[in-house]
PDB file of N, CA, C and O in Angstrom:
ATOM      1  N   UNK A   1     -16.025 225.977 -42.672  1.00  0.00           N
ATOM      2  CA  UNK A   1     -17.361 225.576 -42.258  1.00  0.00           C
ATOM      3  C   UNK A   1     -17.373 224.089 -41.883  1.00  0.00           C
ATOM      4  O   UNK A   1     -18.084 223.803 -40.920  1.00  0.00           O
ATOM      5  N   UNK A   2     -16.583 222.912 -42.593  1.00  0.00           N
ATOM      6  CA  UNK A   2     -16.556 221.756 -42.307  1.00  0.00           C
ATOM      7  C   UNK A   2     -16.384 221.449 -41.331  1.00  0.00           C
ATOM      8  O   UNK A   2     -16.929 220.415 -40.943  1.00  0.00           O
ATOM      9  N   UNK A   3     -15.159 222.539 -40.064  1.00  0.00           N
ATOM     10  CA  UNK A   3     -14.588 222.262 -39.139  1.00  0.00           C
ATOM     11  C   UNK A   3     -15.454 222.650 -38.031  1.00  0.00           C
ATOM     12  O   UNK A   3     -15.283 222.279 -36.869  1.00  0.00           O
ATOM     13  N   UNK A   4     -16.617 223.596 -38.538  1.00  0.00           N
ATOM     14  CA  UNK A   4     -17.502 224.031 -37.577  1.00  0.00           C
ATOM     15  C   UNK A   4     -18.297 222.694 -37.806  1.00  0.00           C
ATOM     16  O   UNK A   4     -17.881 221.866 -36.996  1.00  0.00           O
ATOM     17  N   UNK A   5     -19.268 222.182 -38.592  1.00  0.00           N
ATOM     18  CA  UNK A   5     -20.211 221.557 -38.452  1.00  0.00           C
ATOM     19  C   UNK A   5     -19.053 219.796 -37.910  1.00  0.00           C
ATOM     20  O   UNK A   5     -19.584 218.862 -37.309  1.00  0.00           O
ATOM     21  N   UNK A   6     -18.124 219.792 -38.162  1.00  0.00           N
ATOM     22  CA  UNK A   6     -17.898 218.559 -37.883  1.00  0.00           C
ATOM     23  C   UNK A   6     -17.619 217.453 -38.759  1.00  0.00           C
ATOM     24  O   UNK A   6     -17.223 216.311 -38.527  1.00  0.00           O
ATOM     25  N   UNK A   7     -18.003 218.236 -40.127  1.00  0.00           N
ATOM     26  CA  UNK A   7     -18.416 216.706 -40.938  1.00  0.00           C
ATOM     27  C   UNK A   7     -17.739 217.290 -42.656  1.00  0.00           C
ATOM     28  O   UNK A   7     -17.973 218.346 -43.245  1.00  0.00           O
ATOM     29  N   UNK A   8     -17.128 216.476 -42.943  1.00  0.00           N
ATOM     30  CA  UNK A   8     -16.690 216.912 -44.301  1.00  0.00           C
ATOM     31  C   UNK A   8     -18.198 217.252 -45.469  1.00  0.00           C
ATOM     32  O   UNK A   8     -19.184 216.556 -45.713  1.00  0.00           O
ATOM     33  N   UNK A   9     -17.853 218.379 -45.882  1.00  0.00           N
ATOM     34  CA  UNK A   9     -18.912 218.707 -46.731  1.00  0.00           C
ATOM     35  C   UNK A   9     -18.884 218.785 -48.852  1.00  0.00           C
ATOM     36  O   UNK A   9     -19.457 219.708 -49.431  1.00  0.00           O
ATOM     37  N   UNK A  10     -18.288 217.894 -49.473  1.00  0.00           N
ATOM     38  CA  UNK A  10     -17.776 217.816 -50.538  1.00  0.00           C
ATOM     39  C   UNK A  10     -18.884 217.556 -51.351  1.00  0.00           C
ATOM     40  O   UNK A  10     -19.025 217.876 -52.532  1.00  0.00           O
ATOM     41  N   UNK A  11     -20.000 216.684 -50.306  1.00  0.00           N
ATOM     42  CA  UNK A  11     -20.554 216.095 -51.482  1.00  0.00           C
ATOM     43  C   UNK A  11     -22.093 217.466 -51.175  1.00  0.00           C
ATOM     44  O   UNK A  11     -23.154 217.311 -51.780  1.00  0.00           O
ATOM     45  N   UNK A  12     -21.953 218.280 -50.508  1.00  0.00           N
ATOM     46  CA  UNK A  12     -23.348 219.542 -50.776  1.00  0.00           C
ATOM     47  C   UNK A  12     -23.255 219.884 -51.717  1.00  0.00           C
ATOM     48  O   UNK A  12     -22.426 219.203 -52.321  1.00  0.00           O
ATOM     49  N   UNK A  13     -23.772 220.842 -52.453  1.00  0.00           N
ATOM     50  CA  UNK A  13     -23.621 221.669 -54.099  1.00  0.00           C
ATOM     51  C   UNK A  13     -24.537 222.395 -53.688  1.00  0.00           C
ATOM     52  O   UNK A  13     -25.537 222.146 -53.013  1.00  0.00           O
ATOM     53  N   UNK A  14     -23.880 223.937 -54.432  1.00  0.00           N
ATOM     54  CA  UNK A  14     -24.239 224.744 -53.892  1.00  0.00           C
ATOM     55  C   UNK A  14     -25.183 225.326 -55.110  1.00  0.00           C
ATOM     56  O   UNK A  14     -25.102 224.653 -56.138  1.00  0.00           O
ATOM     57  N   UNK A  15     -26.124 226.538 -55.172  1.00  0.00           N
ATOM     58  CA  UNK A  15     -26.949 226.633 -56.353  1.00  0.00           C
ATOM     59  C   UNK A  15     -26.991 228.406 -56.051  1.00  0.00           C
ATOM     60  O   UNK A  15     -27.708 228.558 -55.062  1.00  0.00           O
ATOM     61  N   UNK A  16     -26.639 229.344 -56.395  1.00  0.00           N
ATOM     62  CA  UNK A  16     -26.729 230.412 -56.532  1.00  0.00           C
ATOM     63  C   UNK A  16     -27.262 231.208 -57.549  1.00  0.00           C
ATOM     64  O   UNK A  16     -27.966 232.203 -57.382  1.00  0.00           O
ATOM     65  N   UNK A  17     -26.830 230.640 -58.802  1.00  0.00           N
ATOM     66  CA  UNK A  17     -27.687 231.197 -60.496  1.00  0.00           C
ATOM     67  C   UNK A  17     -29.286 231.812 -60.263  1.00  0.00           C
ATOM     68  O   UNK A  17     -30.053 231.466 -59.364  1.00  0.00           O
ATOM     69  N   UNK A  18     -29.519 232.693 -61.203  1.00  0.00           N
ATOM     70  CA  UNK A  18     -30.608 232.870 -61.926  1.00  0.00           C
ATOM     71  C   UNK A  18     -31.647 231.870 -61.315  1.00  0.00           C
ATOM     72  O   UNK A  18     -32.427 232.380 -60.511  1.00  0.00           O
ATOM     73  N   UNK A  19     -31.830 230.135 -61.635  1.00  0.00           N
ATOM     74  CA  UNK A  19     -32.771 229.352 -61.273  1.00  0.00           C
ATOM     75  C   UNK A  19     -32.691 229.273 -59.808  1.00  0.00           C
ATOM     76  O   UNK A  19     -33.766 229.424 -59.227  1.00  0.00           O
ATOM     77  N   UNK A  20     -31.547 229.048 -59.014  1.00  0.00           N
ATOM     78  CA  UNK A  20     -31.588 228.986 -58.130  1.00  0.00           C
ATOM     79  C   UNK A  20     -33.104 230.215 -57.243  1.00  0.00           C
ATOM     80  O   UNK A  20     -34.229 230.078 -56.762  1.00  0.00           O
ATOM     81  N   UNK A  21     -31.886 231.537 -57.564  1.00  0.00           N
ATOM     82  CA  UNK A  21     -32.814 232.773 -57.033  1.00  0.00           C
ATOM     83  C   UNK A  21     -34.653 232.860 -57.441  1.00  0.00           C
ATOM     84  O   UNK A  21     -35.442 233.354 -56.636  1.00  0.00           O
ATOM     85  N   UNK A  22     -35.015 232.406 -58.531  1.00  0.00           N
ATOM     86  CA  UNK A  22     -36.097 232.114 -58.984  1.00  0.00           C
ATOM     87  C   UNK A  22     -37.260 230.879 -57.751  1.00  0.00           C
ATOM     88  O   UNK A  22     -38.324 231.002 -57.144  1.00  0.00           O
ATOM     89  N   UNK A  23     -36.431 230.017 -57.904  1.00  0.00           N
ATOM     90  CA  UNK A  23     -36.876 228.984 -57.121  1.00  0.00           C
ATOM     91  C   UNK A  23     -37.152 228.749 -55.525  1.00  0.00           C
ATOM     92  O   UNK A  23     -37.838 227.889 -54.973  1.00  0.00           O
ATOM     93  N   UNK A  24     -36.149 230.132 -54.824  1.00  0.00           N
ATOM     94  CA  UNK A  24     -36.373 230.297 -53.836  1.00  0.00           C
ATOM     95  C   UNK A  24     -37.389 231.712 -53.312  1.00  0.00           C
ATOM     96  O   UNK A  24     -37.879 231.995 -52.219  1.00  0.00           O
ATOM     97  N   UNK A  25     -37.419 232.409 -54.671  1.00  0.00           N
ATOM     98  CA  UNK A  25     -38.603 233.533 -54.770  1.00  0.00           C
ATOM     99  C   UNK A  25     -40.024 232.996 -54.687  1.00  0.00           C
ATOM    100  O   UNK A  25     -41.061 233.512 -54.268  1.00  0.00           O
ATOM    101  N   UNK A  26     -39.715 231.617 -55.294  1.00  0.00           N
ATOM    102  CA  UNK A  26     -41.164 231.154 -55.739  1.00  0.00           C
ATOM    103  C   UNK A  26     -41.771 230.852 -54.645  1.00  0.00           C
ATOM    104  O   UNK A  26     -42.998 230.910 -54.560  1.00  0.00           O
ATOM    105  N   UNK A  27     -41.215 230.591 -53.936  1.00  0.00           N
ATOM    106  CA  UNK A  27     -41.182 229.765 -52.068  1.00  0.00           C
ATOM    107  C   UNK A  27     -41.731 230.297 -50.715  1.00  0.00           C
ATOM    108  O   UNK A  27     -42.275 229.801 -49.728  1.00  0.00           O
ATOM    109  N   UNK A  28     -41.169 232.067 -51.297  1.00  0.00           N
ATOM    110  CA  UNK A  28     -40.597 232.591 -50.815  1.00  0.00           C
ATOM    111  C   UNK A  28     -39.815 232.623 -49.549  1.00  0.00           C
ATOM    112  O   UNK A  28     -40.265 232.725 -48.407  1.00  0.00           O
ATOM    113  N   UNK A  29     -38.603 232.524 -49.917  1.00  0.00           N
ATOM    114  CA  UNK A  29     -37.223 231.709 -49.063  1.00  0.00           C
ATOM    115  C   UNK A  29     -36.339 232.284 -48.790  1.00  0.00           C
ATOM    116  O   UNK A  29     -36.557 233.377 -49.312  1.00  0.00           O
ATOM    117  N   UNK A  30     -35.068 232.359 -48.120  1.00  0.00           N
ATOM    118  CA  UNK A  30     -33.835 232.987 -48.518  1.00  0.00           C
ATOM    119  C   UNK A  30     -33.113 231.805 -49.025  1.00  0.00           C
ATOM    120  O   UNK A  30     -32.559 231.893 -50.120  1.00  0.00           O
ATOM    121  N   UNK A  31     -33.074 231.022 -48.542  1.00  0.00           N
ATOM    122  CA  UNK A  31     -32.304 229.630 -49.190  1.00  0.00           C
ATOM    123  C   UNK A  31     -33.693 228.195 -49.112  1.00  0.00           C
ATOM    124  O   UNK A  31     -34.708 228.282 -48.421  1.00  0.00           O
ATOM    125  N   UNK A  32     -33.399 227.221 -49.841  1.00  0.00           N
ATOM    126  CA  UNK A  32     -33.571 225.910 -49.494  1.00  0.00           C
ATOM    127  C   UNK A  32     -32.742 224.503 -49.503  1.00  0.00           C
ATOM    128  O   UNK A  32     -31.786 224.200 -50.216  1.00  0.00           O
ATOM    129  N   UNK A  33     -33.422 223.709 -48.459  1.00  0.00           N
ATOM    130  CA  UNK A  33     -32.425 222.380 -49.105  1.00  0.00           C
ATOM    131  C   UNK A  33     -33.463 221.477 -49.974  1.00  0.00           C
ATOM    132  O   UNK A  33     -34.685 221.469 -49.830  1.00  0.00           O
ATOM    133  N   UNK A  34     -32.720 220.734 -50.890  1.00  0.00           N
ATOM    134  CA  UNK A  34     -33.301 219.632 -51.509  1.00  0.00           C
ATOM    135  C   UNK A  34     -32.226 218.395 -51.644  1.00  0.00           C
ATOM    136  O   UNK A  34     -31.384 218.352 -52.541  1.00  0.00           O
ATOM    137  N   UNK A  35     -32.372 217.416 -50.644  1.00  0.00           N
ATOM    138  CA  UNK A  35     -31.655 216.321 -50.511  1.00  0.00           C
ATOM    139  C   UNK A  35     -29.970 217.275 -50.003  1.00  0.00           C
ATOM    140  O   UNK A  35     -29.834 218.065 -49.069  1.00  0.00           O
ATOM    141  N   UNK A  36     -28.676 216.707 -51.238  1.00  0.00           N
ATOM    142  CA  UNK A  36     -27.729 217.717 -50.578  1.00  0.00           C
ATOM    143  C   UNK A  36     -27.303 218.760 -51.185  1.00  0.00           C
ATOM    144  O   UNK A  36     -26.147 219.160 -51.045  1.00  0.00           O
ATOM    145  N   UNK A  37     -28.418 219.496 -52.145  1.00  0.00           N
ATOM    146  CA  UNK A  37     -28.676 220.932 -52.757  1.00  0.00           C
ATOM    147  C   UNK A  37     -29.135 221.786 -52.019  1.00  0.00           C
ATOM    148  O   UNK A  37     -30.295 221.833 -51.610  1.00  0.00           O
ATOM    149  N   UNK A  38     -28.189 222.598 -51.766  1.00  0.00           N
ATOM    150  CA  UNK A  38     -28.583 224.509 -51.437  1.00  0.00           C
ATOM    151  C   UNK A  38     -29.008 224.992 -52.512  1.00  0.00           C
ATOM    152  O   UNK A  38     -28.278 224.857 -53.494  1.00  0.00           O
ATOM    153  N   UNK A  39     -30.170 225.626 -52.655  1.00  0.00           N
ATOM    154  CA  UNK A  39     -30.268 226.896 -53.488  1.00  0.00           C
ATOM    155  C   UNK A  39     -30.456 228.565 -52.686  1.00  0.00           C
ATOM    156  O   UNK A  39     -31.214 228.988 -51.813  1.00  0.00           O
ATOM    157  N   UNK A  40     -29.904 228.873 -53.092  1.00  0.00           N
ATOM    158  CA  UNK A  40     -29.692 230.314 -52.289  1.00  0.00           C
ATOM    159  C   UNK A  40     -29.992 231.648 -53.035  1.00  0.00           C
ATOM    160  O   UNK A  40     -29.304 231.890 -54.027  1.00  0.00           O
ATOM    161  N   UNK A  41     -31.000 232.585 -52.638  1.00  0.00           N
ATOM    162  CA  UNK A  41     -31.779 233.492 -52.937  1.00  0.00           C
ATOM    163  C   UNK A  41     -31.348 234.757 -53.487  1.00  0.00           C
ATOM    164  O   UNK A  41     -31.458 235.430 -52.462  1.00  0.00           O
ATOM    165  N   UNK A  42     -30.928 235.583 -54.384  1.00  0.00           N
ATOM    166  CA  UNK A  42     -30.500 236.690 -54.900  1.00  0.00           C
ATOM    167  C   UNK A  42     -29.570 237.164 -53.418  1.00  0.00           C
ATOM    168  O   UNK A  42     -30.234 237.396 -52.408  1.00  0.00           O
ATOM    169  N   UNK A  43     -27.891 237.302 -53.346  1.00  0.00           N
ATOM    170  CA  UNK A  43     -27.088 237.966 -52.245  1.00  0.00           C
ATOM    171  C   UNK A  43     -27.045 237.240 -50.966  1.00  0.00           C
ATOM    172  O   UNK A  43     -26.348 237.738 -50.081  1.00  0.00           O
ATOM    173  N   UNK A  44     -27.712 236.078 -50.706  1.00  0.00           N
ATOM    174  CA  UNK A  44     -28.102 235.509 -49.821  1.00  0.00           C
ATOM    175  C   UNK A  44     -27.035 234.432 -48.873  1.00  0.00           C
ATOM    176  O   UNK A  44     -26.844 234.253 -47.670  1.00  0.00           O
ATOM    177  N   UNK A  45     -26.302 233.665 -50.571  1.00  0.00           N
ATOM    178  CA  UNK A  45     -24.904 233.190 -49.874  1.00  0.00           C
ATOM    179  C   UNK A  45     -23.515 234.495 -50.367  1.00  0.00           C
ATOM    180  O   UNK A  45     -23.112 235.148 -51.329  1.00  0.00           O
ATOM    181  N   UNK A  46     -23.347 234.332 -49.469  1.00  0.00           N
ATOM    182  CA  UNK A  46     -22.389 235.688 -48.819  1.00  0.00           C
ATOM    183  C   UNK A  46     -21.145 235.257 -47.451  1.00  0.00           C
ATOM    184  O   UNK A  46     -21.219 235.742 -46.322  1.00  0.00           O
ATOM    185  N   UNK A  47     -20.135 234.325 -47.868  1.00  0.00           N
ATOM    186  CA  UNK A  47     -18.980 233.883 -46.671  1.00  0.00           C
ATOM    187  C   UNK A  47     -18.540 235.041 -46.147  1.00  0.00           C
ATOM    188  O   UNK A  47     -17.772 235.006 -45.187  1.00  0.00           O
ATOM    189  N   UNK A  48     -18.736 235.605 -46.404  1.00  0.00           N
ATOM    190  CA  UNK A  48     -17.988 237.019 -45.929  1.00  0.00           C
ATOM    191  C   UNK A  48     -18.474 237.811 -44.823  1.00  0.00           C
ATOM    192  O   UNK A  48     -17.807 238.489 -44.041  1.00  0.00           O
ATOM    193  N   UNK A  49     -19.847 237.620 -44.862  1.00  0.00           N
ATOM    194  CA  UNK A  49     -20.938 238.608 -43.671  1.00  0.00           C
ATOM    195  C   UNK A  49     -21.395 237.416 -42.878  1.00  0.00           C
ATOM    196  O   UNK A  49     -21.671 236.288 -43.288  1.00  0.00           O
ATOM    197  N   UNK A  50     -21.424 238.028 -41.336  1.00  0.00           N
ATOM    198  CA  UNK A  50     -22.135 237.490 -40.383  1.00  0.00           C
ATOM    199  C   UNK A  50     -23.522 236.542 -40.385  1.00  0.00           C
ATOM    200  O   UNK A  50     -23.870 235.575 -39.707  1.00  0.00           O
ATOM    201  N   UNK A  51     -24.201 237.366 -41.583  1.00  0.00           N
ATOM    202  CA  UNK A  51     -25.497 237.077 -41.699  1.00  0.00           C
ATOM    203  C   UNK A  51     -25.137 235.624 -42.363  1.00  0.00           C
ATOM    204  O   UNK A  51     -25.267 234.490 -41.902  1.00  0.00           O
ATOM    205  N   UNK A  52     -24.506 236.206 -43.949  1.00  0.00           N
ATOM    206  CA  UNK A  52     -24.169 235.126 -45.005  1.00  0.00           C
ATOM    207  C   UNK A  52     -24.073 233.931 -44.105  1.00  0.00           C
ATOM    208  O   UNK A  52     -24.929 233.107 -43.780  1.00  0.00           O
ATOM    209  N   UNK A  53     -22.928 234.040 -43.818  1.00  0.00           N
ATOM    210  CA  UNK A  53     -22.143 232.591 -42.570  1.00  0.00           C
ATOM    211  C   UNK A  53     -23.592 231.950 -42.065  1.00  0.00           C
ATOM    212  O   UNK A  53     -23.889 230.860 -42.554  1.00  0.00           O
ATOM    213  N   UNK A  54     -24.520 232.560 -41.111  1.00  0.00           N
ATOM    214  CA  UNK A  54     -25.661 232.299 -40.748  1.00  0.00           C
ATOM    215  C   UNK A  54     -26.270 231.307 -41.300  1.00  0.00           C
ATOM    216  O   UNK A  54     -26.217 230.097 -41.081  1.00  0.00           O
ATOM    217  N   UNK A  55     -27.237 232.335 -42.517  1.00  0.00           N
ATOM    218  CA  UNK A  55     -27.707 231.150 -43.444  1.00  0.00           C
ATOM    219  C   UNK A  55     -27.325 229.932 -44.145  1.00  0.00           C
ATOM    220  O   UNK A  55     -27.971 228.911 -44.382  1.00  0.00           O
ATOM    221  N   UNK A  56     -26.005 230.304 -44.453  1.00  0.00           N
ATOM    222  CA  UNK A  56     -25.043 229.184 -45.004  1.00  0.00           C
ATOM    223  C   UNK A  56     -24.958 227.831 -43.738  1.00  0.00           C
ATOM    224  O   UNK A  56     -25.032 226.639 -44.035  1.00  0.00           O
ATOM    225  N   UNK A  57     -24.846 228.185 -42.799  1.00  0.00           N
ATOM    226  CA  UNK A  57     -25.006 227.280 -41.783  1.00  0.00           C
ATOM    227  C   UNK A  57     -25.716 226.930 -41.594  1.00  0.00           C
ATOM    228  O   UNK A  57     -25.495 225.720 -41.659  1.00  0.00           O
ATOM    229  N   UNK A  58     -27.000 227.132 -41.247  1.00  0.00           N
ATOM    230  CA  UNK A  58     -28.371 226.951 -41.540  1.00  0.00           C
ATOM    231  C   UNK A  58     -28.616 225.802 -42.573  1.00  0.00           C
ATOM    232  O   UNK A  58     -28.589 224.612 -42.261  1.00  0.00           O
ATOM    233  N   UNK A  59     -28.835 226.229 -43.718  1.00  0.00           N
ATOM    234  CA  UNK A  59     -28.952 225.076 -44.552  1.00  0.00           C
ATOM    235  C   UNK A  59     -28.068 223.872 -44.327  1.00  0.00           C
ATOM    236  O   UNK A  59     -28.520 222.734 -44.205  1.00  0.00           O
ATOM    237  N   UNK A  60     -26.943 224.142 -44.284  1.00  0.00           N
ATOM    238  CA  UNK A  60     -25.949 223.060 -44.009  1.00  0.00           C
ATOM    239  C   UNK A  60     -26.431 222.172 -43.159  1.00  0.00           C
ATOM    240  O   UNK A  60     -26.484 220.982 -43.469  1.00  0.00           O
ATOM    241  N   UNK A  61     -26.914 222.698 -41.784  1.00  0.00           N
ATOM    242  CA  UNK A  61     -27.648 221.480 -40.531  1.00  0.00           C
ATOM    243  C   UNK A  61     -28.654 221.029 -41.378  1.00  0.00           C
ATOM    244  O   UNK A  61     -28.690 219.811 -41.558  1.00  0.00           O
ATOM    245  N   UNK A  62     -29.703 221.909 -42.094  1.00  0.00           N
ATOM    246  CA  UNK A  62     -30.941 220.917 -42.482  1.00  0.00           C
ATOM    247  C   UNK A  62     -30.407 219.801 -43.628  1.00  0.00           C
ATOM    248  O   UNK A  62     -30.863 218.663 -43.520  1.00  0.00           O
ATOM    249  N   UNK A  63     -29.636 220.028 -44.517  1.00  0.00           N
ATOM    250  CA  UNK A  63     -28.720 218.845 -45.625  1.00  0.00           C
ATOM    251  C   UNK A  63     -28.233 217.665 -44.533  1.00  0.00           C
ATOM    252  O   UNK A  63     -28.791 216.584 -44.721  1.00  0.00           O
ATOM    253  N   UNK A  64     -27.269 217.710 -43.410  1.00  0.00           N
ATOM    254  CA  UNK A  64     -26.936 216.931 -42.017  1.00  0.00           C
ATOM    255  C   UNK A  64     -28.089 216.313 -41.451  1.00  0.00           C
ATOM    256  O   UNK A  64     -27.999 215.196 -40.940  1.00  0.00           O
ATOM    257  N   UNK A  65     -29.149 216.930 -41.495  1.00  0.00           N
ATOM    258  CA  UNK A  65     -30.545 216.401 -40.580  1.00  0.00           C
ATOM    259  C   UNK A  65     -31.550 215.537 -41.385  1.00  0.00           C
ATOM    260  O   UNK A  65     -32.550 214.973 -40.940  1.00  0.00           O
ATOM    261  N   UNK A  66     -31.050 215.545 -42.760  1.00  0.00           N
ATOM    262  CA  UNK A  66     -32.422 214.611 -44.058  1.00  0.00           C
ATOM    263  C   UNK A  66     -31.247 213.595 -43.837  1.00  0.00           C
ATOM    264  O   UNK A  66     -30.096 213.817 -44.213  1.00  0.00           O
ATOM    265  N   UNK A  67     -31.787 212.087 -42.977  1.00  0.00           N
ATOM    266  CA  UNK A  67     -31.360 211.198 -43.237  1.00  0.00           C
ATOM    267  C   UNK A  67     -31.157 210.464 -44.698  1.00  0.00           C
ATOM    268  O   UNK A  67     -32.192 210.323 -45.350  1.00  0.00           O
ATOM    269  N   UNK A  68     -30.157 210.071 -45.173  1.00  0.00           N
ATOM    270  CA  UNK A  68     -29.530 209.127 -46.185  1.00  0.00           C
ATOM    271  C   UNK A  68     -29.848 210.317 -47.556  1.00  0.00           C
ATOM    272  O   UNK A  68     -30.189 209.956 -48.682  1.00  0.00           O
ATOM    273  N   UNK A  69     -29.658 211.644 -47.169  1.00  0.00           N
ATOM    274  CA  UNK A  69     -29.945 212.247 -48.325  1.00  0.00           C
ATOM    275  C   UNK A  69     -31.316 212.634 -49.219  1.00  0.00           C
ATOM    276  O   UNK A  69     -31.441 212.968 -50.397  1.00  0.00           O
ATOM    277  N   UNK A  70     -32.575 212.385 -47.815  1.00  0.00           N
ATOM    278  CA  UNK A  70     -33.724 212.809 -48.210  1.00  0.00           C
ATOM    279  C   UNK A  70     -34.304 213.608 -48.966  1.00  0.00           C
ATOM    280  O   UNK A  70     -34.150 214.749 -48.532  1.00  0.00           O
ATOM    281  N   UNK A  71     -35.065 213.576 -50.145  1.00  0.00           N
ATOM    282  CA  UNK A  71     -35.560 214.473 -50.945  1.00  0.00           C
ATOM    283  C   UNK A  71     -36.435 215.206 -50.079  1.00  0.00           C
ATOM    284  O   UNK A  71     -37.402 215.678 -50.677  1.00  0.00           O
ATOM    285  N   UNK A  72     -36.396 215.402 -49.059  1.00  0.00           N
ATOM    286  CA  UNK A  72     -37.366 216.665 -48.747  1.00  0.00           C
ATOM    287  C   UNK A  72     -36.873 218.102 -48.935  1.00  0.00           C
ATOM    288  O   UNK A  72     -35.719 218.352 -49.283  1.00  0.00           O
ATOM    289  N   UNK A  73     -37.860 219.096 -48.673  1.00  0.00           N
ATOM    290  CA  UNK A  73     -37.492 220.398 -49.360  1.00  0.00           C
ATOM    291  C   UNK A  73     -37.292 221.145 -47.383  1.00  0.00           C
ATOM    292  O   UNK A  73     -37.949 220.873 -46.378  1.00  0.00           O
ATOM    293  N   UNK A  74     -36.411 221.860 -47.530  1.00  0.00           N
ATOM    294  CA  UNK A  74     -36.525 222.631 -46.205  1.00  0.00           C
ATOM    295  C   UNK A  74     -36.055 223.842 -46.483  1.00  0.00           C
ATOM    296  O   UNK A  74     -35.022 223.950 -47.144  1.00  0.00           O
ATOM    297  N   UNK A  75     -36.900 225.204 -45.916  1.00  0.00           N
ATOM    298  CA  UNK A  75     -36.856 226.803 -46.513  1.00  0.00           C
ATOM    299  C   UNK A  75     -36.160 227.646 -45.173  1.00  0.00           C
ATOM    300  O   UNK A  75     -36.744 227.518 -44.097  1.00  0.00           O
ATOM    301  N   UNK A  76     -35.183 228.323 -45.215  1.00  0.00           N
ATOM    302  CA  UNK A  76     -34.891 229.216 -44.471  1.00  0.00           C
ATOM    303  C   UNK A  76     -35.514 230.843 -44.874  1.00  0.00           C
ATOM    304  O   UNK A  76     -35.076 231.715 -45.624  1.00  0.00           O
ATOM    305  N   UNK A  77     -36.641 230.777 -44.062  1.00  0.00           N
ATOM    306  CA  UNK A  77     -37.329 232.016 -44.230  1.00  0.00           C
ATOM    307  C   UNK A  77     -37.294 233.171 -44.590  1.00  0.00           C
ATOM    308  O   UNK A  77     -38.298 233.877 -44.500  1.00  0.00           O
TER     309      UNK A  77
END
């Protein structure tokens, strides 16, 4: 994925757990970003499927697009 977006990605963290899935229910989301936190929605991150890859990419541009690591929240629908 690094080599697709361009940009080394070490410092994202990824959030899949229990809270995660909770937090993006609450939203109702499939994923969100918060600064350079993914949280990702019950099955949602998935490297393996077309879709997965998708969303996973997805968030990734909006984490790339919050200048200097912005706390804003951004929801992939």
């Amino acid at each position: 994925m690094e080599a697709r977006m361009g940009d080394s990605l070490g410092d994202v963290r990824v959030h899949t757990g229990p809270k995660a899935a909770a937090a993006c229910e609450a939203i109702n989301a499939r994923a969100f970003t918060v600064g350079n936190h993914v949280a990702f929605g019950p099955g949602e991150y998935d490297p393996e499927d077309e879709d997965g890859q998708h969303v996973i990419a997805h968030e990734l541009a909006h984490v790339r697009q919050q200048p200097g690591g912005a706390n804003g929240v951004r929801a992939a629908g």
